[in-house]
N, C-alpha and C positions, 0 to 999 in steps of 0.2 A: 221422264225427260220430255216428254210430247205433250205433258200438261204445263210444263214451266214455259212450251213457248209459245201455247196457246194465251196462256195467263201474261205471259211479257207483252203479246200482241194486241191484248186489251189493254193493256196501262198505258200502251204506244199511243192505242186510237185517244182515249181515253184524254194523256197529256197535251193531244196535237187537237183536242178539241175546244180546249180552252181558249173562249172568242177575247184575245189581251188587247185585242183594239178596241171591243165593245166596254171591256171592263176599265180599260184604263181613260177613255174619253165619257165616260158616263162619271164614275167615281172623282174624277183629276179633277176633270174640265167641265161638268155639265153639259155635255154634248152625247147626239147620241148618231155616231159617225154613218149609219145606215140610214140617216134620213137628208142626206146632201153629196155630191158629187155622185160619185158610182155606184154610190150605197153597198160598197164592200168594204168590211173591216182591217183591212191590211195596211199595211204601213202607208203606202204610195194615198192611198184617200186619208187614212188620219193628218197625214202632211200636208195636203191639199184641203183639207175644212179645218184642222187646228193648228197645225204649224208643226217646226222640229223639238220642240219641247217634247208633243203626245208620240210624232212617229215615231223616234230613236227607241224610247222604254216597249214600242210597240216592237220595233225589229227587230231588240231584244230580245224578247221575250220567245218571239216567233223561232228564233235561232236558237233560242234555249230548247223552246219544244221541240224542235228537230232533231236537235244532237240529244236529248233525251230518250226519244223514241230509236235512237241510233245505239247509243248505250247501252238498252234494257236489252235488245235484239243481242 
């Protein structure tokens, strides 16, 4: 039981690591969102250097890794 939640707690870190602002303004848009505004990849600067097209799939994404990391717990 003490290794399933060691092992859940990596796949947490793991899913919540996935930079989906970096990936989705690089791959979309050709942009690569840490080189303008605040230079962090989260929704609030992909909206501010690409617009609501990149943040939304960004905020997405970002609520998906949460309630994923929530789920696996």
């Amino acid at each position: 039981m003490d290794i399933m939640i060691i092992v859940y707690a990596v796949l947490s870190y793991l899913i919540g690591s996935i930079p989906s602002g970096l990936i989705i303004g690089k791959f979309f848009f050709n942009t690569d969102v840490r080189q303008y505004g605040s230079k962090n990849i989260g929704a609030t600067n992909t909206y501010r250097v690409i617009g609501l097209k990149a943040a939304l799939p960004v905020f997405l994404c970002d609520a998906l890794k949460g309630a994923a990391g929530v789920v696996l717990l």
